[in-house]
Structures are given as C-alpha cells and as structure tokens.
N, CA, C and O atoms as a printed pandas DataFrame, in Angstrom:
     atom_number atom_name residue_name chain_id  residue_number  x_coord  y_coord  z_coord
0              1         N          UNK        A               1   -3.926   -9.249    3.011
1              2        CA          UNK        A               1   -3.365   -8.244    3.886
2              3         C          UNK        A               1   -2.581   -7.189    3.113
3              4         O          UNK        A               1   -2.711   -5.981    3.311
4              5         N          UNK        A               2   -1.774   -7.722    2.237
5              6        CA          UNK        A               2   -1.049   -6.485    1.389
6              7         C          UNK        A               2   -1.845   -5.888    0.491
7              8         O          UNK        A               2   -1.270   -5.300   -0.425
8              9         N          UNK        A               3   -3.405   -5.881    0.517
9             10        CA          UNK        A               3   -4.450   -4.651   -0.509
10            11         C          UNK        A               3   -4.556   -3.706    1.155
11            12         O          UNK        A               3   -4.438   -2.483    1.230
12            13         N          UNK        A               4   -4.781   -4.567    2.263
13            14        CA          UNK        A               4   -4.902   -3.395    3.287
14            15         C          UNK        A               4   -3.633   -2.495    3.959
15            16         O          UNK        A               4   -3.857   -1.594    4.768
16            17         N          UNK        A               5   -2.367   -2.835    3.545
17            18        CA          UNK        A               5   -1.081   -2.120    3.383
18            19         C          UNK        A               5   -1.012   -1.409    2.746
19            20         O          UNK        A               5   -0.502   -0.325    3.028
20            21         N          UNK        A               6   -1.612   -1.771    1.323
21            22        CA          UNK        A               6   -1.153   -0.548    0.091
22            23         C          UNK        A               6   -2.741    0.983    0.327
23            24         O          UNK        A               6   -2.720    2.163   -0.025
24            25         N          UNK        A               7   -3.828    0.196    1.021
25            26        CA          UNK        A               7   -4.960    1.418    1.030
26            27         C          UNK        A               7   -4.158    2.166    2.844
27            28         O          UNK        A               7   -4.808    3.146    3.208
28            29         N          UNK        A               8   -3.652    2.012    3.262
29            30        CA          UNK        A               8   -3.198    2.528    4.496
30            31         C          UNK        A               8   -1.804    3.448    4.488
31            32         O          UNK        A               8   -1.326    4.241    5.300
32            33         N          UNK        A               9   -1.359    2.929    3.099
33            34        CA          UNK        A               9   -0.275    3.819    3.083
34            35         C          UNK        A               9   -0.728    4.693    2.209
35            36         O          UNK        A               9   -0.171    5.790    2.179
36            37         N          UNK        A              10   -2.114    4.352    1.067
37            38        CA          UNK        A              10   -1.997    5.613    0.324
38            39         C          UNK        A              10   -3.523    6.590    1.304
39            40         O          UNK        A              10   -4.018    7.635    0.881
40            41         N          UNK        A              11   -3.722    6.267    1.891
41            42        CA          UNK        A              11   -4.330    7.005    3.676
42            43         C          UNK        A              11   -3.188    8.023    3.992
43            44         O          UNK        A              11   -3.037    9.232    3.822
44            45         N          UNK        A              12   -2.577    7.183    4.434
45            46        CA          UNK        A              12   -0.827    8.058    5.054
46            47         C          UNK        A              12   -1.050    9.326    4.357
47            48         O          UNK        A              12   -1.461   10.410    4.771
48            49         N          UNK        A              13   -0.629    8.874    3.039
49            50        CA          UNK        A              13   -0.105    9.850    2.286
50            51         C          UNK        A              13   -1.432   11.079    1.309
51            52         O          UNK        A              13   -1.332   12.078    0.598
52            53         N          UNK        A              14   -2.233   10.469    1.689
53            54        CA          UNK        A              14   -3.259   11.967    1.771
54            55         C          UNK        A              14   -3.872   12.327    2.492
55            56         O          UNK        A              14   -5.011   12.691    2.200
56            57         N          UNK        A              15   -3.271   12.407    4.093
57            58        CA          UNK        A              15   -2.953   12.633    5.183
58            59         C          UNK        A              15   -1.326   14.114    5.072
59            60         O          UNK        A              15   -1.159   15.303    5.342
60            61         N          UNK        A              16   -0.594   13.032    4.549
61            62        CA          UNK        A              16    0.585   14.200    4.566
62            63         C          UNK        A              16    0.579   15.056    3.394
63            64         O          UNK        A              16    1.404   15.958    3.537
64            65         N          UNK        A              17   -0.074   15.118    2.229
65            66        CA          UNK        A              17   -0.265   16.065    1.337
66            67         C          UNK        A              17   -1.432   17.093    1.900
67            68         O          UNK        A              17   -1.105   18.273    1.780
68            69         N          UNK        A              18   -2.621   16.887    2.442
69            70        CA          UNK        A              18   -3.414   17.332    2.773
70            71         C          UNK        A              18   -2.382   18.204    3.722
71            72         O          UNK        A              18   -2.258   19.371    3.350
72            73         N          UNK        A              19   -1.577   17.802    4.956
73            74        CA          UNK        A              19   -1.044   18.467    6.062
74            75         C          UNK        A              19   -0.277   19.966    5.240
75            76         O          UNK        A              19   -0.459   21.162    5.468
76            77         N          UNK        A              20    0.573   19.302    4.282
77            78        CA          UNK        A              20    1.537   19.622    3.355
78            79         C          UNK        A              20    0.581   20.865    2.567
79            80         O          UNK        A              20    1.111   21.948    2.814
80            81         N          UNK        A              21   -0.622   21.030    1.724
81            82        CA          UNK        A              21   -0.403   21.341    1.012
82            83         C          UNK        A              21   -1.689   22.388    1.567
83            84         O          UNK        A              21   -2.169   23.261    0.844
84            85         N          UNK        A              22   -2.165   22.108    3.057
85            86        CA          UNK        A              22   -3.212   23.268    4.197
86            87         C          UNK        A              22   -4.886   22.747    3.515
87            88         O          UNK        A              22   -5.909   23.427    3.594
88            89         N          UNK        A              23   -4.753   21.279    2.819
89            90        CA          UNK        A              23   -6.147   21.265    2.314
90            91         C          UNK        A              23   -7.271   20.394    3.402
91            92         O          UNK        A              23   -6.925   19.252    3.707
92            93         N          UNK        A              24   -7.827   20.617    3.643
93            94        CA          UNK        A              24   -8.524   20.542    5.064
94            95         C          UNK        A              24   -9.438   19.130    4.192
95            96         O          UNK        A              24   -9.431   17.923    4.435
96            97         N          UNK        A              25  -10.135   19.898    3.170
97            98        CA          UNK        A              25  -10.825   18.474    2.163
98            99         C          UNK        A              25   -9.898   17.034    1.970
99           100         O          UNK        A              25  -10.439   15.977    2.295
100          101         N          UNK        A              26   -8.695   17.019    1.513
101          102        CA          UNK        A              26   -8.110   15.793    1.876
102          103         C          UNK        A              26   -8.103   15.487    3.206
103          104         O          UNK        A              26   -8.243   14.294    3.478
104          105         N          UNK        A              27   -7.955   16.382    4.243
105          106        CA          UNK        A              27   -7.581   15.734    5.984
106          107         C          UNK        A              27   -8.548   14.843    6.283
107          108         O          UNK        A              27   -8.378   13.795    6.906
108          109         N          UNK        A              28   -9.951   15.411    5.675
109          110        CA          UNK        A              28  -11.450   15.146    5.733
110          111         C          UNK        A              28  -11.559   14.083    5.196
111          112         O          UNK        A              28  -12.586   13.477    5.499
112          113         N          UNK        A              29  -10.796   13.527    4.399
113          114        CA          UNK        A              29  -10.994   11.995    3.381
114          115         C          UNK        A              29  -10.728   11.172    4.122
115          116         O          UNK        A              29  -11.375   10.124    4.123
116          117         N          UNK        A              30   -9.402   11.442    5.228
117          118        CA          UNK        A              30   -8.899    9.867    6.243
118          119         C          UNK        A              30   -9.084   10.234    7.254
119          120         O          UNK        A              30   -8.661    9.274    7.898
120          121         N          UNK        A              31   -9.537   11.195    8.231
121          122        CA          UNK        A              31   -9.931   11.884    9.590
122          123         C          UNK        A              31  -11.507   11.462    9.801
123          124         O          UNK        A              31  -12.468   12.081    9.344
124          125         N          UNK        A              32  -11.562   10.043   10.749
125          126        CA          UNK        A              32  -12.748    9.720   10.869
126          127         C          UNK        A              32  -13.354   11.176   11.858
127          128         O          UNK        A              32  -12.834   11.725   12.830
128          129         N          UNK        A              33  -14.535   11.448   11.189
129          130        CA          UNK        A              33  -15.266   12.587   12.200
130          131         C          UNK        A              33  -15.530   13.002   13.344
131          132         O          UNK        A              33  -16.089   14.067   13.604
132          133         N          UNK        A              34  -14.935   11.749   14.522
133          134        CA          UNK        A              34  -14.960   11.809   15.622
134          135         C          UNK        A              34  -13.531   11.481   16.258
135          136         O          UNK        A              34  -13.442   11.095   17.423
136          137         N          UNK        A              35  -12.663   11.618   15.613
137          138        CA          UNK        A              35  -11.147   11.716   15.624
138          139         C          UNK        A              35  -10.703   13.360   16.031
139          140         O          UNK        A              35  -11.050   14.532   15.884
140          141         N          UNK        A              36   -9.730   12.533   16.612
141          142        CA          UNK        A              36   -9.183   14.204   17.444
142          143         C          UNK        A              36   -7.316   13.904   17.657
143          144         O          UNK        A              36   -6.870   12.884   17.133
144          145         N          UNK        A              37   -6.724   14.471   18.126
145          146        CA          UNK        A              37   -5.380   15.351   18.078
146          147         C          UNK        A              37   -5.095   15.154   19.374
147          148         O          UNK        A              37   -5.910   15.603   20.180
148          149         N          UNK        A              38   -3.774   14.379   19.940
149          150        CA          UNK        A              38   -3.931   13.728   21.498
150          151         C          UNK        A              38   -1.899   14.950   21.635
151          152         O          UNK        A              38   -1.174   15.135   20.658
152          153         N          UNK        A              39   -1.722   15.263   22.490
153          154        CA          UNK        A              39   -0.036   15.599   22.445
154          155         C          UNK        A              39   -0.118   15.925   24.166
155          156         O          UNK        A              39   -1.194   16.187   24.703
156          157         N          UNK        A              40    1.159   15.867   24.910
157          158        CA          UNK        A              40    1.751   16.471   26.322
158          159         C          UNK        A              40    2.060   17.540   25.658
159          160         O          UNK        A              40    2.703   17.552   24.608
160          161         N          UNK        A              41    1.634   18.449   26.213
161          162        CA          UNK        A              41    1.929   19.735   26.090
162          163         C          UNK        A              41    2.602   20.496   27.646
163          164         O          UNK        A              41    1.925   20.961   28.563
164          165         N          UNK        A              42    3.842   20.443   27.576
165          166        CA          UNK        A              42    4.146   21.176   29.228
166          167         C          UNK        A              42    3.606   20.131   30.614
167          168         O          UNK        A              42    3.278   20.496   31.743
168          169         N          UNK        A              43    3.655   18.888   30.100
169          170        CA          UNK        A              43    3.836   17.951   31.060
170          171         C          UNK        A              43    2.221   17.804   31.350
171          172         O          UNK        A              43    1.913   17.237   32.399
172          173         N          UNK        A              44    0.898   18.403   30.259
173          174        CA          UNK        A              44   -0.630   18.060   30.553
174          175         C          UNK        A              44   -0.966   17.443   29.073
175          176         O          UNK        A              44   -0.272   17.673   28.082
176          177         N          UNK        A              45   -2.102   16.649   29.076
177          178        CA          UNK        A              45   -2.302   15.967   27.964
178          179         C          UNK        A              45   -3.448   17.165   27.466
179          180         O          UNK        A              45   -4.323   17.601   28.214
180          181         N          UNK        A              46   -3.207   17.672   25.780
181          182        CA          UNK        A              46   -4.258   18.194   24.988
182          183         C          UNK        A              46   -4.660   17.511   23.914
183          184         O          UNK        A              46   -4.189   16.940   22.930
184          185         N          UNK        A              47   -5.800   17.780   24.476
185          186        CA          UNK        A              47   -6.855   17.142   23.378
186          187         C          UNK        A              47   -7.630   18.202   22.062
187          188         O          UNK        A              47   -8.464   19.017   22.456
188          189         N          UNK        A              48   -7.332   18.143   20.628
189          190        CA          UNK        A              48   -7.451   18.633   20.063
190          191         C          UNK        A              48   -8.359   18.267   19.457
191          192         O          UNK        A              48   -7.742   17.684   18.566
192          193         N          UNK        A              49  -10.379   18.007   18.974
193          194        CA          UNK        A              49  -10.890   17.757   18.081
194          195         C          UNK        A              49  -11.073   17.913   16.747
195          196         O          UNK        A              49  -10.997   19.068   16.327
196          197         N          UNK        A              50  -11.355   16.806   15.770
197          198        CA          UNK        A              50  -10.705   17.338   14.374
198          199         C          UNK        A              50  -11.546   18.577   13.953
199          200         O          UNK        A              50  -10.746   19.371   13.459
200          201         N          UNK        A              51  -12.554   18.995   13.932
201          202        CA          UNK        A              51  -12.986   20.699   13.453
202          203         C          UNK        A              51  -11.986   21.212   14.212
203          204         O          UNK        A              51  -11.060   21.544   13.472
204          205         N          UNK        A              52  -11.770   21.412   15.275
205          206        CA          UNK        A              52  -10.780   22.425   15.979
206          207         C          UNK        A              52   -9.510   22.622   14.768
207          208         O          UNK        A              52   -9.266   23.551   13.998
208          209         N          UNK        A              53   -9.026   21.653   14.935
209          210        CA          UNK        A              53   -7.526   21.368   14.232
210          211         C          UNK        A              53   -8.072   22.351   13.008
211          212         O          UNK        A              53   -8.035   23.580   12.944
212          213         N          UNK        A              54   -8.796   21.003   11.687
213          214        CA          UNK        A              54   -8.982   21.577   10.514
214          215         C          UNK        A              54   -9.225   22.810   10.784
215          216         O          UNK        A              54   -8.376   23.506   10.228
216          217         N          UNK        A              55  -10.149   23.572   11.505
217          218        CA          UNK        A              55  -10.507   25.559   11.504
218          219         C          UNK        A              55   -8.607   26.023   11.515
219          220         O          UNK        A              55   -8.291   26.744   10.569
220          221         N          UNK        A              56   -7.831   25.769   12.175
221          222        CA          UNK        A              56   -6.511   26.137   12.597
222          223         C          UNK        A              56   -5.687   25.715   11.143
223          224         O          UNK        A              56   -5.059   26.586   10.540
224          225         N          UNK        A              57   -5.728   24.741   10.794
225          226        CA          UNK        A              57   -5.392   24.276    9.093
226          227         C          UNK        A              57   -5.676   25.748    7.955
227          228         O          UNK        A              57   -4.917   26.542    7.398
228          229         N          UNK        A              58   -7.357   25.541    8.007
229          230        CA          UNK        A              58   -7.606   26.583    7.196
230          231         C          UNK        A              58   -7.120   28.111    7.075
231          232         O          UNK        A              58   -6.869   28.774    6.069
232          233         N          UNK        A              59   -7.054   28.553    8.875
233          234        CA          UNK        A              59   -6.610   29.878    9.300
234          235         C          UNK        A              59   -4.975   30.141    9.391
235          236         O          UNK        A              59   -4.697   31.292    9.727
236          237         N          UNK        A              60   -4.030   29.404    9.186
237          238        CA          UNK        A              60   -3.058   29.748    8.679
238          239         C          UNK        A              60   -2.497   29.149    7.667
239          240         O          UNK        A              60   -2.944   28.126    7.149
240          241         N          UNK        A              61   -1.067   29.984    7.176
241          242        CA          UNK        A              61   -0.437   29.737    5.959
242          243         C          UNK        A              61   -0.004   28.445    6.065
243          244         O          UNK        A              61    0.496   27.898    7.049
244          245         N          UNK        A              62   -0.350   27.763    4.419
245          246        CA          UNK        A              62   -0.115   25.969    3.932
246          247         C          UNK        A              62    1.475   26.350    3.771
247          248         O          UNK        A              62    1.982   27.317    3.202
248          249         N          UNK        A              63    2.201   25.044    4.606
249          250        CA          UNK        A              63    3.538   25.072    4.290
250          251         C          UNK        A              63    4.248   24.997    2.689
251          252         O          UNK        A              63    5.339   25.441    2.332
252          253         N          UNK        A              64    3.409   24.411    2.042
253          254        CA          UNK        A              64    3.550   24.285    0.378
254          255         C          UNK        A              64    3.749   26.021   -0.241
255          256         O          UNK        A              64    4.655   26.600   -0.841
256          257         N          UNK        A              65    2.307   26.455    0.303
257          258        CA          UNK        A              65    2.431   27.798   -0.097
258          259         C          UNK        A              65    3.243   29.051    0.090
259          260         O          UNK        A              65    3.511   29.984   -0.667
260          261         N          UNK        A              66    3.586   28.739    1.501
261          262        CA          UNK        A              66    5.051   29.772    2.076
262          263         C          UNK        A              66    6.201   28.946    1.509
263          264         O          UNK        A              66    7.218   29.498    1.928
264          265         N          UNK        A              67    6.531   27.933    0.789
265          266        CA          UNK        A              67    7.781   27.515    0.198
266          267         C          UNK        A              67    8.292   26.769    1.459
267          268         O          UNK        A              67    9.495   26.971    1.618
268          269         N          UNK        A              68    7.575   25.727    2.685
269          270        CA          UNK        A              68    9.028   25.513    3.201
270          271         C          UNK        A              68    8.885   24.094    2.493
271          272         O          UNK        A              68    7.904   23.659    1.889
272          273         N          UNK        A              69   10.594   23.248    2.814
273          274        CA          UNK        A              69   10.733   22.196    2.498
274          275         C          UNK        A              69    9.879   20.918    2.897
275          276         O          UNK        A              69    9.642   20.472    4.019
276          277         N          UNK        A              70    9.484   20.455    1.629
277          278        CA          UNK        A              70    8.763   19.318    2.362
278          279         C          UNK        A              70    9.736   17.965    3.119
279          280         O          UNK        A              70   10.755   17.544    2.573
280          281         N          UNK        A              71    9.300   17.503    4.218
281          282        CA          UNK        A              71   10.214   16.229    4.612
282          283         C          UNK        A              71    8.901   15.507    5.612
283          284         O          UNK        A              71    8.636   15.802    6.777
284          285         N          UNK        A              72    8.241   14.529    4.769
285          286        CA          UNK        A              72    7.225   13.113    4.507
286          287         C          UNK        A              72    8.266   12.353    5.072
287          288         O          UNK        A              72    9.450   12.620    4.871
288          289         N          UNK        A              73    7.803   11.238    5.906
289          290        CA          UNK        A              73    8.379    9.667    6.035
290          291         C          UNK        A              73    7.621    9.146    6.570
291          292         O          UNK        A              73    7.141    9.615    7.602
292          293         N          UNK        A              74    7.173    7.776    5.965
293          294        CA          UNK        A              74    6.439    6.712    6.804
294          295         C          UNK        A              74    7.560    5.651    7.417
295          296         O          UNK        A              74    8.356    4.827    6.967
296          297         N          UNK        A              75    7.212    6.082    8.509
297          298        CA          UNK        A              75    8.300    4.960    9.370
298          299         C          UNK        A              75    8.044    3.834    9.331
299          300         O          UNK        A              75    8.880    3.092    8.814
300          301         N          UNK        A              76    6.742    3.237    9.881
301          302        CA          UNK        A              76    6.167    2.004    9.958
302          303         C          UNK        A              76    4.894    1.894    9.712
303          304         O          UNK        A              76    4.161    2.857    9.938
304          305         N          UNK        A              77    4.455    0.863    9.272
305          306        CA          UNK        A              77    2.846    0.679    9.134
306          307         C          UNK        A              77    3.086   -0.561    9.776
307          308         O          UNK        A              77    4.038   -1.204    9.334
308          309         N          UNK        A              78    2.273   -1.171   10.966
309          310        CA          UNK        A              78    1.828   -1.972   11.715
310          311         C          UNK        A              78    0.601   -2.317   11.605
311          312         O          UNK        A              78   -0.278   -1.947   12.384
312          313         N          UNK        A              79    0.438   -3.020   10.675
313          314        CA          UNK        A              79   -1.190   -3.857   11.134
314          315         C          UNK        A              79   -1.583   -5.024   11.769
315          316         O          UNK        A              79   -1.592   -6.234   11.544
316          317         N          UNK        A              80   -2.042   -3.919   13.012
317          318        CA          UNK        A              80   -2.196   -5.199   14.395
318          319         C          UNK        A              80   -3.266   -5.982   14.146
319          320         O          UNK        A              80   -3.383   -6.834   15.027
320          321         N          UNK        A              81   -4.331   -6.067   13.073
321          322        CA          UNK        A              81   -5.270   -7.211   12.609
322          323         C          UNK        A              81   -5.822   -6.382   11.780
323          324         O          UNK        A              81   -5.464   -5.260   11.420
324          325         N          UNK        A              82   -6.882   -7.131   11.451
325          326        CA          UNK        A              82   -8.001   -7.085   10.181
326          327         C          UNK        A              82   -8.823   -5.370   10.061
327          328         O          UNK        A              82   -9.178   -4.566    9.199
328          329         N          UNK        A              83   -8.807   -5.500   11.291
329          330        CA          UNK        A              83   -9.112   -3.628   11.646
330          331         C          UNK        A              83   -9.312   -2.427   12.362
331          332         O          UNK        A              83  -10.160   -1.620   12.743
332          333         N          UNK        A              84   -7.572   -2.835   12.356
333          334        CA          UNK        A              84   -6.646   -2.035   13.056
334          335         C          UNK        A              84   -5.237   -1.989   12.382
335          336         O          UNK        A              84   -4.745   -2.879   11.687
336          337         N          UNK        A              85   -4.614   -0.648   12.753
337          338        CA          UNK        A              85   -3.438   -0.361   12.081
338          339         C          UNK        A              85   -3.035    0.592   13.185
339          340         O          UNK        A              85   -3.806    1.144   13.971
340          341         N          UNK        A              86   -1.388    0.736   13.120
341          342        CA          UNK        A              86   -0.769    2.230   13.560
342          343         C          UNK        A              86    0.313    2.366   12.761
343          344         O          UNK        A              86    1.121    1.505   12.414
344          345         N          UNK        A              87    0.239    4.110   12.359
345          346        CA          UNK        A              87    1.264    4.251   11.139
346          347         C          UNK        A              87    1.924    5.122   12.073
347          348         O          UNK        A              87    1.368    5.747   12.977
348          349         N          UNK        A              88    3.087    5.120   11.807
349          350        CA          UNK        A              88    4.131    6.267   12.072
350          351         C          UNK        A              88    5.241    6.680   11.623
351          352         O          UNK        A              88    6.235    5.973   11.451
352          353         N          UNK        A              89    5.108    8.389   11.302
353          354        CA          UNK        A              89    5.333    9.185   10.272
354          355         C          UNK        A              89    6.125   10.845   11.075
355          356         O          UNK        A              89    5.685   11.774   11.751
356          357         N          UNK        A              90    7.113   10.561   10.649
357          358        CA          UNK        A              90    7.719   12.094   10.970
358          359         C          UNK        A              90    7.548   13.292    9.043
359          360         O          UNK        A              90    7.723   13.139    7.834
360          361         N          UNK        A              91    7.139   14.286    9.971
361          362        CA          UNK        A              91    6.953   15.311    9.200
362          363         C          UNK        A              91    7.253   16.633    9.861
363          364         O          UNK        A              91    7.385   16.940   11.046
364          365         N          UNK        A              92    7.323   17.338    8.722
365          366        CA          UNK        A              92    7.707   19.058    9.403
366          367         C          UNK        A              92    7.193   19.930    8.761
367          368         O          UNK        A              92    6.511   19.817    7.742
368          369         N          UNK        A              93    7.578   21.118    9.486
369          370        CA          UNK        A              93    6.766   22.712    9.330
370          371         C          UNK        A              93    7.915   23.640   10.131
371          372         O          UNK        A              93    7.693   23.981   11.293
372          373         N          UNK        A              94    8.942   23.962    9.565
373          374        CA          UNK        A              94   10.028   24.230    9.899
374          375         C          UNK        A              94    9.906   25.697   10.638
375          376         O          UNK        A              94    9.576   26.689    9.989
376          377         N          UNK        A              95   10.131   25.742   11.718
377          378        CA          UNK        A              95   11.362   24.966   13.190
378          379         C          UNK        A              95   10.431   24.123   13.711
379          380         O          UNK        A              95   10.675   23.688   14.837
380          381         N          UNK        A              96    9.305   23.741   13.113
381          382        CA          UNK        A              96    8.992   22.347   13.818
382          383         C          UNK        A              96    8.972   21.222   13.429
383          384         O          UNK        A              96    8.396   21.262   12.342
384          385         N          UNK        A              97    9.241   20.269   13.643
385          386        CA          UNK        A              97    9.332   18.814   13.387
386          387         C          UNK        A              97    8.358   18.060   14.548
387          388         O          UNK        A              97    8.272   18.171   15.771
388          389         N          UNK        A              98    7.657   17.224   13.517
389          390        CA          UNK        A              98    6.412   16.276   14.062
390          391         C          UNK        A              98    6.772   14.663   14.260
391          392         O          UNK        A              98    7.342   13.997   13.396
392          393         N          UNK        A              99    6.428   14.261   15.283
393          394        CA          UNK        A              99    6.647   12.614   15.001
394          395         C          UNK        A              99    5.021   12.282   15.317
395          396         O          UNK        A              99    4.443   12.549   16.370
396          397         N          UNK        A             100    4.487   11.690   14.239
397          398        CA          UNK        A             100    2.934   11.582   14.631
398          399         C          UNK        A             100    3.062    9.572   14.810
399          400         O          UNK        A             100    4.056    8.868   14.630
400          401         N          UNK        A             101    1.792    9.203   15.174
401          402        CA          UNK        A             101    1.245    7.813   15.800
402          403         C          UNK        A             101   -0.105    8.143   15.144
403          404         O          UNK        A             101   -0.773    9.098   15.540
404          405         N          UNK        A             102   -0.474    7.401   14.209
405          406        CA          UNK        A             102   -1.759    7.358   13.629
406          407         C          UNK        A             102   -2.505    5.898   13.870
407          408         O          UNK        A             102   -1.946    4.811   13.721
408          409         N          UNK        A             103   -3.678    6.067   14.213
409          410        CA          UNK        A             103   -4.256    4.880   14.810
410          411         C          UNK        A             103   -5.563    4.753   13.863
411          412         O          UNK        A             103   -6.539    5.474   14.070
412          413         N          UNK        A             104   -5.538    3.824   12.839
413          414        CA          UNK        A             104   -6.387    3.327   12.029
414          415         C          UNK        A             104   -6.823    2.602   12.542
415          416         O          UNK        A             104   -6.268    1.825   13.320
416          417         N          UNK        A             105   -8.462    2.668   12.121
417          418        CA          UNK        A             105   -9.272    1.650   12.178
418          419         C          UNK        A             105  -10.082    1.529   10.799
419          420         O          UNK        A             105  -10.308    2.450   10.015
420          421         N          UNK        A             106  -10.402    0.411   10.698
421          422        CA          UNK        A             106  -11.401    0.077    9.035
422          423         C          UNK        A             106  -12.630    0.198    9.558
423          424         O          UNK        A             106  -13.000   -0.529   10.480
424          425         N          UNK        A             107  -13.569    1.349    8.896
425          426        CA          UNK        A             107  -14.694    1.177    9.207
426          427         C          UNK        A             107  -15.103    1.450    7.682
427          428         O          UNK        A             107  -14.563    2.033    6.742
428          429         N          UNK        A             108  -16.664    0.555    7.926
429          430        CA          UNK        A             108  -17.291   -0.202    6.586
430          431         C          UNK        A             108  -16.200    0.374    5.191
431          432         O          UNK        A             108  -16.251    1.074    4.180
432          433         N          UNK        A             109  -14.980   -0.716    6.204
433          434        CA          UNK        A             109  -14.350   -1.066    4.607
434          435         C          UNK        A             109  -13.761   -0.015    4.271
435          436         O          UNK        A             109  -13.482    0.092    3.077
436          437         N          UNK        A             110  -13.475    0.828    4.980
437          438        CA          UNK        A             110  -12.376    2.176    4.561
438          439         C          UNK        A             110  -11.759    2.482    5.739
439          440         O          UNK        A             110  -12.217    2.754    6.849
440          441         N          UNK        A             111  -10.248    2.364    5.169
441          442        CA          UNK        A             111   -8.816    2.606    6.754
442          443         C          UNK        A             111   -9.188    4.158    7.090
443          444         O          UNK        A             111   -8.813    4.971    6.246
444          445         N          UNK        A             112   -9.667    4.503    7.874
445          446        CA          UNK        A             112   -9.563    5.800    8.215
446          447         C          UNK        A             112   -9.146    6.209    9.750
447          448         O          UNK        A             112   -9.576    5.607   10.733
448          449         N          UNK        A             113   -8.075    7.532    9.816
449          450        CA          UNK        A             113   -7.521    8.074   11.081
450          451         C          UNK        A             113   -8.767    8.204   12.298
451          452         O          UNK        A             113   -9.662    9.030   12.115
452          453         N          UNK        A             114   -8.766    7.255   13.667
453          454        CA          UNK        A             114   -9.399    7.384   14.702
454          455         C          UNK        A             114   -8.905    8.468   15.497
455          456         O          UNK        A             114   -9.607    9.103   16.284
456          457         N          UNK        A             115   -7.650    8.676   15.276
457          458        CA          UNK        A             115   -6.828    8.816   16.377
458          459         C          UNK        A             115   -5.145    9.205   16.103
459          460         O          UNK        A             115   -4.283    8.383   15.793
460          461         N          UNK        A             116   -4.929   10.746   16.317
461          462        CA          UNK        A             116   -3.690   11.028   16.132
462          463         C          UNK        A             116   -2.738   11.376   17.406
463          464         O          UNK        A             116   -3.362   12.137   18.146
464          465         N          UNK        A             117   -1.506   11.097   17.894
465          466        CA          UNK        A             117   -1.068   11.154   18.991
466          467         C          UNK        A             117    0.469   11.624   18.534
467          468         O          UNK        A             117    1.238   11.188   17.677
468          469         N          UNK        A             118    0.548   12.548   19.355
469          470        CA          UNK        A             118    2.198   13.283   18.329
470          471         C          UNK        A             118    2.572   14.421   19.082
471          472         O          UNK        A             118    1.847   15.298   19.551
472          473         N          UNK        A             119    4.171   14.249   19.152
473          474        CA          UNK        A             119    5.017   15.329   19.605
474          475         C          UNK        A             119    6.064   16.216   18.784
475          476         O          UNK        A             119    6.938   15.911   17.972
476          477         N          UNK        A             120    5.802   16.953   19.106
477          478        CA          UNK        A             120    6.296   18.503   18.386
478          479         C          UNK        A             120    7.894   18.965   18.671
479          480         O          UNK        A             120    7.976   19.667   19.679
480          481         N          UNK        A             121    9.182   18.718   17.994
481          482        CA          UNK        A             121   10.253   19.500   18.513
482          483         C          UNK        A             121   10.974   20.616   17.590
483          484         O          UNK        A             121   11.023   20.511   16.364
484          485         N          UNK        A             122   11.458   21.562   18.226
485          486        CA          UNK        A             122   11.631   22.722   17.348
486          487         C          UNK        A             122   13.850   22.095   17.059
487          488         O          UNK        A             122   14.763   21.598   17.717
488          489         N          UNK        A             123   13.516   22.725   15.358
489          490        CA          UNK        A             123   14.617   22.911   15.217
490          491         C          UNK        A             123   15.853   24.066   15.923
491          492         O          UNK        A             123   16.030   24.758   16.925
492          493         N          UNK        A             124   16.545   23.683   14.559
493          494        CA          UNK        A             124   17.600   25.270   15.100
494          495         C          UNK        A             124   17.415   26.266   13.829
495          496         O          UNK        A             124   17.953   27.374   13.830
C-alpha cells in the first residue's frame, strides 16, 4: 500500500505543478480522458469536461509566469482500497483560493484523476 501512496502523491503533485506552471501536458499525465471538473456555482452544479478546462489552462496566463505566489498543500490522501483514492489539496491563483477533492482511480496500474470536485473562495 505505501508504493500506492507514494505514486498518488507524486500524481498530486504533477497535478499541482502542471496547475501551477499552465502546462496542460502534465494535467494530461493524471487527468483520466473522461474526467471532468464538478463545482456549485451560485447554488447550480457545473460540470466542466477536461478539454474544456485544459483549452481555458492554455488560453490564459500560467500563475508561475505572472509571478503569483505559489501555495501547494496536500491535505490528505485517503486510500479507500486497492483502486481507489481521494486526495485533498488546497491551492491558489490569487484572489482565488481552491480547495479541490480529487478522486483517483487505478486504471491498468496507473493512479489517475477520474474526477475533480472543488470550491473556489476569493481573497482580500
């Protein structure tokens, strides 16, 4: 179980460099292809598919590249069995701050994102 901890956290984390650094090719490494972007938006649920997202990645400025501060945390990694996981990770893009719910599943043998579910709050 702790080789499928250490491949889920280093998932996580080229997940948040990819977010971090606007590279759509890393998102593409742990974003299973039929994975999509779940949030309440104004009290309705949106559903975001991952091309959607990644096109929106590519079309604006990488937070790395405009200089803002990076702030990564893996809160928890939960692995609810053999293959299944949920990670959760606050990150930002300042005045926004993310709390994401990442829902891994292992398919043939690689942890990859099914499923992202996350709310958005603005700083000051």
């Amino acid at each position: 179980m702790n080789d499928d901890i250490k491949a889920i956290e280093a998932a996580t984390w080229t997940y948040l460099d990819g977010l971090y650094e606007g590279d759509v090719e890393k998102l593409g490494q742990v974003f299973h292809p039929t994975s999509a972007l779940t949030q309440s938006l104004d009290g309705e649920l949106k559903i975001v598919p991952r091309e959607d997202w990644f096109n929106a990645v590519r079309n604006r400025p990488a937070p790395k590249a405009t200089g803002l501060e990076r702030g990564d945390h893996i809160l928890a990694i939960d692995l609810v069995g053999p293959g299944m996981a949920l990670v959760k990770v606050k990150c930002q893009m300042p005045p926004r701050y993310f709390t994401d719910l990442l829902s891994f599943l292992k398919v043939e043998g690689k942890w990859v994102i099914a499923q992202k579910v996350f709310m958005t709050e603005m700083g000051r």
